[in-house]
C-alpha positions in Angstrom: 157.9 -73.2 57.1 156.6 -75.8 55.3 153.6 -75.0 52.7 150.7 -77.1 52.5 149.6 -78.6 49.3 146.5 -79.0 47.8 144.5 -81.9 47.3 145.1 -81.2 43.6 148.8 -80.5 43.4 148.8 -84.1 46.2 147.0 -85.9 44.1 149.5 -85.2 41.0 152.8 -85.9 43.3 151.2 -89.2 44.4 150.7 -90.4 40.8 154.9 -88.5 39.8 155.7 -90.8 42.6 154.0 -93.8 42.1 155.6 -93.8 38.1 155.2 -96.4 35.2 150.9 -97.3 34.5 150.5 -94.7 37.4 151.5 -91.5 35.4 149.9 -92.8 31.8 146.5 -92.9 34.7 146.8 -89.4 35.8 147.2 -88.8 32.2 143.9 -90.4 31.6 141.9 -88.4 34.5 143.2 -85.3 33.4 141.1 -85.4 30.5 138.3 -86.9 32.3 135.7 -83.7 32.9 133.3 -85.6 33.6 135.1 -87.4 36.4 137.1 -84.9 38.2 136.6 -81.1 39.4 138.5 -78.6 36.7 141.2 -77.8 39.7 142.5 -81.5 39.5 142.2 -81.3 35.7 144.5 -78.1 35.2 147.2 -79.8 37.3 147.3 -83.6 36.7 147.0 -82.4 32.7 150.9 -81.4 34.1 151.9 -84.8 33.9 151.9 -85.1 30.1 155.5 -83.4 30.7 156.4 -85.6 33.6 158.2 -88.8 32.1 161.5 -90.2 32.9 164.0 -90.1 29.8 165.6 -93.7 29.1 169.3 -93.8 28.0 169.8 -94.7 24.6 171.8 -97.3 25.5 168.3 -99.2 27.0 166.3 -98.2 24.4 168.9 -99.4 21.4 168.5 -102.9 23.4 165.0 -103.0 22.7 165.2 -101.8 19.0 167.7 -104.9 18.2 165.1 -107.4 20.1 162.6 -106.5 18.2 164.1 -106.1 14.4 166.4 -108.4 14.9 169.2 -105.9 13.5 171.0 -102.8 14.6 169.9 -98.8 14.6 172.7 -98.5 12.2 171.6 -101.0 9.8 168.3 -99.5 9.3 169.4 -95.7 9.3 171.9 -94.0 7.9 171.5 -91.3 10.7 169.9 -91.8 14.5 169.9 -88.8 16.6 170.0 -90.6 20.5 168.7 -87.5 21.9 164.7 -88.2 21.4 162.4 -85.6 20.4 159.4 -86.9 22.8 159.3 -89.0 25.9 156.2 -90.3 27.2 155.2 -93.3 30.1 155.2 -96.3 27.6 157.6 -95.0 24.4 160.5 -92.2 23.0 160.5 -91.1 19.7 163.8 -90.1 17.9 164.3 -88.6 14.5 166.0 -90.5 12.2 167.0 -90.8 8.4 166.2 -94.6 6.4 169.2 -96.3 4.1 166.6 -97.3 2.1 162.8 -95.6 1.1 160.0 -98.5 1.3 157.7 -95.7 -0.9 160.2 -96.2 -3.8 162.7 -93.3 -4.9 165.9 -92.3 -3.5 166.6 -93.0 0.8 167.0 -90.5 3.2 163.6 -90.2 4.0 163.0 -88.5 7.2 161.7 -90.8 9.8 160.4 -90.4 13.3 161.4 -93.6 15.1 158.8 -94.9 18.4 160.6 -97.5 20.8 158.6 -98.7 23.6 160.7 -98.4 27.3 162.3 -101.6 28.3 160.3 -104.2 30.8 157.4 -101.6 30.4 154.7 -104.4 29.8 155.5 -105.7 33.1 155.5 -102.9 35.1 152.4 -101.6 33.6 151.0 -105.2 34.6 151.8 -105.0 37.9 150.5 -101.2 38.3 147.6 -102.8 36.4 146.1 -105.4 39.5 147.1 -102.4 41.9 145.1 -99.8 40.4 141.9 -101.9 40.3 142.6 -103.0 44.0 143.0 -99.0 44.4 139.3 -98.7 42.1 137.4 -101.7 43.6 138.3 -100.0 47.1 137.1 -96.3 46.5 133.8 -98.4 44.9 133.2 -100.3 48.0 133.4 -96.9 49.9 131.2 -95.1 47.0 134.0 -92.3 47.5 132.7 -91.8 43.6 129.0 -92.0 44.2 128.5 -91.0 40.8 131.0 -93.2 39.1 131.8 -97.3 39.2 135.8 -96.3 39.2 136.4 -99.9 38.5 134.8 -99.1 34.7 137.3 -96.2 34.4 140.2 -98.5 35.3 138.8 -101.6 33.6 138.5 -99.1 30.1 141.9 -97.8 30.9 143.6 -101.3 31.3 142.1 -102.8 27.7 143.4 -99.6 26.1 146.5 -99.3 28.0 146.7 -103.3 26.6 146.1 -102.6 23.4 148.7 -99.1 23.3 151.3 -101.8 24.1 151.5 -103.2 20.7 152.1 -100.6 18.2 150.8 -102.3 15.4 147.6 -101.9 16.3 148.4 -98.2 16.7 150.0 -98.6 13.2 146.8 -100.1 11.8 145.0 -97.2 13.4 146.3 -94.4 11.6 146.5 -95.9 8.2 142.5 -96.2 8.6 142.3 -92.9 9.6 145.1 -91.7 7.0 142.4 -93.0 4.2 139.7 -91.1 5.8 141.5 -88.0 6.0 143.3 -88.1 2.1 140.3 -86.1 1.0 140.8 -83.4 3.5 144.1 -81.7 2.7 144.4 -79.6 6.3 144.0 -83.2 8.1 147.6 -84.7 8.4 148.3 -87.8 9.1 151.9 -89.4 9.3 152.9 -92.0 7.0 153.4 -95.5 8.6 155.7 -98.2 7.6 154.1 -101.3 9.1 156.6 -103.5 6.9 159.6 -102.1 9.4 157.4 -101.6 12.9 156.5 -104.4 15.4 154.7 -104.4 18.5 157.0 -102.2 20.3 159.2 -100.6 17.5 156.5 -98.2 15.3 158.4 -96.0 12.0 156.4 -93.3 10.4 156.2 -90.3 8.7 158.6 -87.6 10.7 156.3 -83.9 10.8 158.8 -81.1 11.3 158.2 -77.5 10.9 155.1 -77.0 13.3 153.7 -76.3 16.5 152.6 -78.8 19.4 150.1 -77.9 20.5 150.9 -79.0 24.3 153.3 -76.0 23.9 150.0 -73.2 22.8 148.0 -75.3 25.9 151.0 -74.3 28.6 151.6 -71.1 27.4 154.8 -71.9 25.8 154.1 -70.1 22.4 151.8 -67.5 21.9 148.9 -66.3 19.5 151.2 -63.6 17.9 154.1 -66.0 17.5 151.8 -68.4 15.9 150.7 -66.4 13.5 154.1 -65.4 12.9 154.6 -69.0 11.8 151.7 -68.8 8.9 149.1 -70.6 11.6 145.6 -68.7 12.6 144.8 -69.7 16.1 141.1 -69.2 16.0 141.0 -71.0 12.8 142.7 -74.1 14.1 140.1 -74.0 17.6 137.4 -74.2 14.8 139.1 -76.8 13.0 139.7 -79.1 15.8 136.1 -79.7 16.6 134.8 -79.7 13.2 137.5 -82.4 12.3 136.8 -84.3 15.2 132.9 -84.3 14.0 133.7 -84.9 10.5 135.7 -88.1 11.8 132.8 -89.3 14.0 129.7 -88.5 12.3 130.9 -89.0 8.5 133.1 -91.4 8.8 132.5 -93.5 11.8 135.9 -94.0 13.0 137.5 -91.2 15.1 141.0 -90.4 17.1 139.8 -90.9 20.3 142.6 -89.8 22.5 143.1 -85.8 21.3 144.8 -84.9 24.2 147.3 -81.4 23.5 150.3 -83.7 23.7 148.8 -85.4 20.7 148.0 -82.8 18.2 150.6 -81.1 16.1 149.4 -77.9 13.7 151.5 -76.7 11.1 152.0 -73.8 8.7 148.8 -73.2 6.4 146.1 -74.3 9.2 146.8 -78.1 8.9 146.4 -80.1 12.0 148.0 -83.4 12.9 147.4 -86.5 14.5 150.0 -88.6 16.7 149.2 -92.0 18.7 146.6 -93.9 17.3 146.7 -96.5 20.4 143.0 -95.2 21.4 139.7 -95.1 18.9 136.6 -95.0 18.9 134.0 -96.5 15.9 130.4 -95.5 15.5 127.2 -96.6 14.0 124.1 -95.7 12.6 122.9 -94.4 16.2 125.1 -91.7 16.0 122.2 -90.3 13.9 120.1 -89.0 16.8 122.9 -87.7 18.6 123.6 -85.7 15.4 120.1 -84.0 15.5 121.0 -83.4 19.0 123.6 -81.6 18.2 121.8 -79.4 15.4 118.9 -78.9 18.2 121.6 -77.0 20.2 123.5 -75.5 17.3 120.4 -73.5 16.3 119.2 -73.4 20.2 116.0 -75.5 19.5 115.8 -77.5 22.7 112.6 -79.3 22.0 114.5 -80.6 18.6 117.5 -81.6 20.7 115.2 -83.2 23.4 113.2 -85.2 20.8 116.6 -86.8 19.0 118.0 -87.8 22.4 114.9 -89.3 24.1 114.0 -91.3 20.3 117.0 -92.6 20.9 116.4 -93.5 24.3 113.3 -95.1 23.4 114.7 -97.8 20.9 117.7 -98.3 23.0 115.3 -99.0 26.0 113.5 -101.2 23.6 115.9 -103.8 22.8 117.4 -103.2 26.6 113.5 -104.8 27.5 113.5 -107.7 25.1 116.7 -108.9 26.2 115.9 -108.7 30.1 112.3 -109.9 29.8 112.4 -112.4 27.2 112.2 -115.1 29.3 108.9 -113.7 31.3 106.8 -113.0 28.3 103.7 -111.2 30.8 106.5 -108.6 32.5 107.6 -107.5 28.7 104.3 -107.2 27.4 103.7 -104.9 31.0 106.9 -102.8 30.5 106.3 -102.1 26.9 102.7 -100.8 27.4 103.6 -98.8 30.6 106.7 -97.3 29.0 104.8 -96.4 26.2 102.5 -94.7 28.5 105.2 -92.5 30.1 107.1 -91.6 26.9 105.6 -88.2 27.4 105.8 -87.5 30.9 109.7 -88.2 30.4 110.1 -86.2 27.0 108.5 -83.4 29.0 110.4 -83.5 31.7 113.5 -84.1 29.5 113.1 -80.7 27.9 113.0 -79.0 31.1 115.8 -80.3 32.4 118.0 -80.2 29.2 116.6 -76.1 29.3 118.0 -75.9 32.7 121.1 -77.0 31.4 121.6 -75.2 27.8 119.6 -72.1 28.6 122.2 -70.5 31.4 125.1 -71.7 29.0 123.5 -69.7 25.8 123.6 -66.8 27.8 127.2 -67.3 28.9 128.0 -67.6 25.7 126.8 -64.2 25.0 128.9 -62.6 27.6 132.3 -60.9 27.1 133.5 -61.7 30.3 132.1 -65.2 31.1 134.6 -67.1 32.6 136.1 -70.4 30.8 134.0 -72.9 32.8 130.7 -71.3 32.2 131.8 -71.2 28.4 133.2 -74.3 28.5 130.5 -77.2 26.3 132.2 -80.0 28.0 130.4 -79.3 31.5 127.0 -79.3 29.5 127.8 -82.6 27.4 128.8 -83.9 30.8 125.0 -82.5 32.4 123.0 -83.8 29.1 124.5 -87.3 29.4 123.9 -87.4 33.2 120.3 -86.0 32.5 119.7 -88.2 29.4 120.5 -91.7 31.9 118.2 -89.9 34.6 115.6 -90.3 32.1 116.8 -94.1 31.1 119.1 -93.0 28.0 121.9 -95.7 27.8 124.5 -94.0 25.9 126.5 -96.7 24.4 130.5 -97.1 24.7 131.4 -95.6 21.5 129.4 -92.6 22.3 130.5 -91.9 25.4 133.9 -91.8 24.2 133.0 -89.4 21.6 131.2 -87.1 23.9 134.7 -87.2 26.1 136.8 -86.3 22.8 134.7 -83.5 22.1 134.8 -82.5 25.6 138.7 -82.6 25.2 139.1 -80.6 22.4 136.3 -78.1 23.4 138.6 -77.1 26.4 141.9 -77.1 24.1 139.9 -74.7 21.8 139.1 -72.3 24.7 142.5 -72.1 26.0 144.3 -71.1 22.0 141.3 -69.1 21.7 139.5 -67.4 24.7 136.5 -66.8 22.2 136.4 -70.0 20.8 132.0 -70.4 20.5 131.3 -73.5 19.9 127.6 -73.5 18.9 129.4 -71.4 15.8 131.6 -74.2 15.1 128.3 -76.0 15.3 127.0 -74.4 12.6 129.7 -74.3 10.4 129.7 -77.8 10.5 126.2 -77.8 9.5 127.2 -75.9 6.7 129.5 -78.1 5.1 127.5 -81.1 6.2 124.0 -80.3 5.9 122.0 -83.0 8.1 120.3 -84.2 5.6 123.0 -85.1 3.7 124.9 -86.8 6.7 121.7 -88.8 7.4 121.7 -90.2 3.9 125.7 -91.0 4.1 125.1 -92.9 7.2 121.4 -94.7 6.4 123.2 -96.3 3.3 126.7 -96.8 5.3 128.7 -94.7 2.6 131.3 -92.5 2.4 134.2 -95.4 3.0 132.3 -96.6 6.0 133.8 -100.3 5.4 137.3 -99.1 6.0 136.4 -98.7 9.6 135.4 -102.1 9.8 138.9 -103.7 9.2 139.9 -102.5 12.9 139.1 -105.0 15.0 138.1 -108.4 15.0 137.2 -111.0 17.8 140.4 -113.2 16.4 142.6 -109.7 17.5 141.0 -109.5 21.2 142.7 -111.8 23.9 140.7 -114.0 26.2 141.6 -111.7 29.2 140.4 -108.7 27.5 137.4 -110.2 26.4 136.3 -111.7 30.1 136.5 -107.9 30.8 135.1 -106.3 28.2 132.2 -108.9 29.1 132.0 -108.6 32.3 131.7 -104.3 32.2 128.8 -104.9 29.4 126.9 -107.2 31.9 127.6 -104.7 35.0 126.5 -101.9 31.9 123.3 -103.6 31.4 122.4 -104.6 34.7 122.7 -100.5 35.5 120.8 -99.7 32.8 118.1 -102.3 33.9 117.9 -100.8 36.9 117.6 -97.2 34.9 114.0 -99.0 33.5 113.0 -99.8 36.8 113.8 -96.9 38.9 112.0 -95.1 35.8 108.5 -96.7 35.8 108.4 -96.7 39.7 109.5 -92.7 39.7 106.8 -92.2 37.0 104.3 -94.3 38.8 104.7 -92.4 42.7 104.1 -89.2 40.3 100.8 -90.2 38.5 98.2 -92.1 40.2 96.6 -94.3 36.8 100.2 -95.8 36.3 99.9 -97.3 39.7 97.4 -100.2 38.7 99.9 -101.1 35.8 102.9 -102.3 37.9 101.3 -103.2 41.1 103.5 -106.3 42.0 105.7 -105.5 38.9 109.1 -106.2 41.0 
């Protein structure tokens, strides 16, 4: 008798299937909480193991197209076998001739070679996954979502993944960052001997992935066994992802379990640098957001998020007004006139929201999901837009790594609280002191400047990037809009303000 699958387990064997950009997708939307129910999470997060091994034979191929020379003239051992496969690259462990950091060779070396023809098979997948998005958008299968933004942000990155020296230039940014935090690892890179689809760096041996902790694989007792503190490292991860963001403005922005290593002595490490995120000085309110809910003071959380709000709306109004001077002058005044209707309604909402979650918190045998932060970062953004908060890109993408690693930390530790982690965060960076390190741009703030510049960004990639901040700003106008009208069908004395005001 044939069993019937679900639409989760379906959904995963249609993207097995499908192969090449298909799988590195499903990879994506598994870690998209925001996007998909935690039933199609917990099964597409199965393709991170699902990738077709190349021969060595193929790969070798590519290695010589790229350097120009053999495996054997750069190493004095290759093992063929690799250690990791995933949809774009393997990774083998290797030994150098010659050490490029001076000394003796023999360095230990773990070697990334991208799958042959992958570029144009991604590419191809690529114009059939946005016929796929532009489809289910038509249809508003998503009513929530624009799936076309999801696939358009997944294509530029995807894009950018492709060339390994970006990926290379990534993590030596973030290596800099992190050389003043001994328990942060990043591996070497050796940018003089990579190339767009052949990356060397630092091989990390001795550990535990922790894609094997997330499936099970390797349990608490045996990781302890190894000299590594499971609770300790679920701590770690957020704090470290927070110290990244907030201090120094330039995060790994892709900390999915396939990507994180920990090793003996509580260290954690980063692999594949292909996505990251940067931040600026309006990462400040989200900040005292965050200390609003780590010391469960919801009208101090409500205040940071709608201030921020409230300038972003301001500049969103003097660039869609400026050329009707009378309707900017009119939305100013009557915004400023319902900045405290929405704060107050703002507060109620966002207590909806955090209230129920504090108390699940409290409760021994509270279920993952109601624990779980992502689901309320996920509710404050959708709440915060309601109320005509545009979060920017980079935010977003940091509310979405946080999200990530909030659900790795409950799986390695069922007791994982994160409004504790919160507050040991607050510990070691008090707010006052972050606010000053970000107001004067210090604490090596330049280096995460160096990323990206409009020269690195092809003409493609910038039509779309372009195009998704119009469609962005066009939402978020309509976010103004939709506000004042709501606001003015509630209270009678706004109405004389925007009669005729569309």
């Amino acid at each position: 008798m044939k069993r019937d699958l679900t639409g989760p387990v379906r959904l995963r064997i249609f993207f097995e299937r499908a192969g090449g950009a298909f799988i590195k997708f499903g990879q994506i939307l598994a870690l998209r909480q925001d996007f998909l129910p935690l039933s199609y999470i917990g099964e597409l997060l199965k393709l991170l193991n699902q990738t077709s091994i190349v021969p060595f034979e193929k790969m070798q191929v590519v290695f010589a197209q790229e350097t120009g020379r053999p495996v054997e003239a750069f190493f004095s051992e290759f093992d063929s076998i690799p250690i990791a496969s995933a949809s774009i690259a393997q990774v083998y462990k290797a030994k150098l001739k010659d050490s490029p950091r001076g000394g003796a060779g023999g360095t230990k070396v773990a070697v990334k070679i991208q799958k042959p023809e992958i570029r144009e098979e991604f590419e191809k997948d690529f114009g059939i996954i946005l016929f796929l998005a532009i489809v289910a958008d038509f249809f508003r299968f998503y009513p929530s979502f624009y799936l076309q933004e999801i696939v358009s942000e997944f294509i530029s990155w995807t894009r950018k993944e492709l060339d390994f020296t970006f990926e290379a230039q990534n993590a030596i940014i973030v290596h800099k960052h992190s050389m003043s935090h001994p328990r942060t690892v990043v591996p070497w890179q050796y940018p003089a001997l990579s190339s767009p689809r052949v990356l060397i760096q630092e091989l990390i041996e001795d550990g535990v992935a922790v894609e094997d902790l997330f499936f099970g694989k390797i349990s608490s007792k045996e990781l302890l066994e190894k000299g590594i503190n499971n609770e300790e490292m679920a701590n770690y991860l957020v704090i470290d992802q927070m110290r990244q963001y907030f201090i120094d403005g330039f995060f790994h922005a892709d900390p999915h379990p396939a990507n994180l290593f920990f090793l003996p002595g509580n260290k954690l490490v980063y692999f594949d640098f292909g996505i990251v995120g940067r931040a600026d000085p309006q990462r400040l309110f989200f900040l005292k957001n965050l200390y609003g809910v780590a010391k469960k003071d919801i009208d101090f959380s409500a205040k940071a998020l709608m201030e921020f709000g409230s300038k972003i709306m301001e500049k969103e109004i003097d660039i869609y007004f400026k050329r009707d001077v009378k309707k900017h002058q009119l939305t100013l005044k009557i915004i400023e006139k319902i900045k405290e209707l929405i704060l107050t309604d703002f507060k109620r909402d966002l207590a909806n929201i955090l209230n129920p979650w504090f108390e699940a918190l409290k409760r021994p045998n509270a279920t993952l999901v109601e624990k779980s932060a992502a689901f309320v970062f996920l509710e404050t953004v959708r709440e915060g837009e309601r109320h005509g908060v545009r979060f920017p890109k980079e935010m977003t993408l940091f509310f979405r790594s946080l999200s990530i690693l909030d659900m790795i930390a409950l799986h390695i530790n069922p007791n994982f609280d994160i409004i504790k982690v919160l507050n040991l965060f607050f510990e070691k960076y008090p707010l006052e002191e972050v606010e000053r390190m970000i107001s004067e741009n210090g604490y090596a703030g330049d280096l995460g400047k160096k990323i990206i510049s409009t020269a690195d960004v092809d003409w493609e990639s910038f039509k779309e990037v372009a195009l998704l901040e119009k469609e962005r700003m066009m939402q978020a106008r309509e976010r103004v809009i939709d506000l004042i009208t709501y606001y003015a069908e509630r209270y009678e004395e706004l109405r004389p303000l925007i009669k005729n005001y569309k």
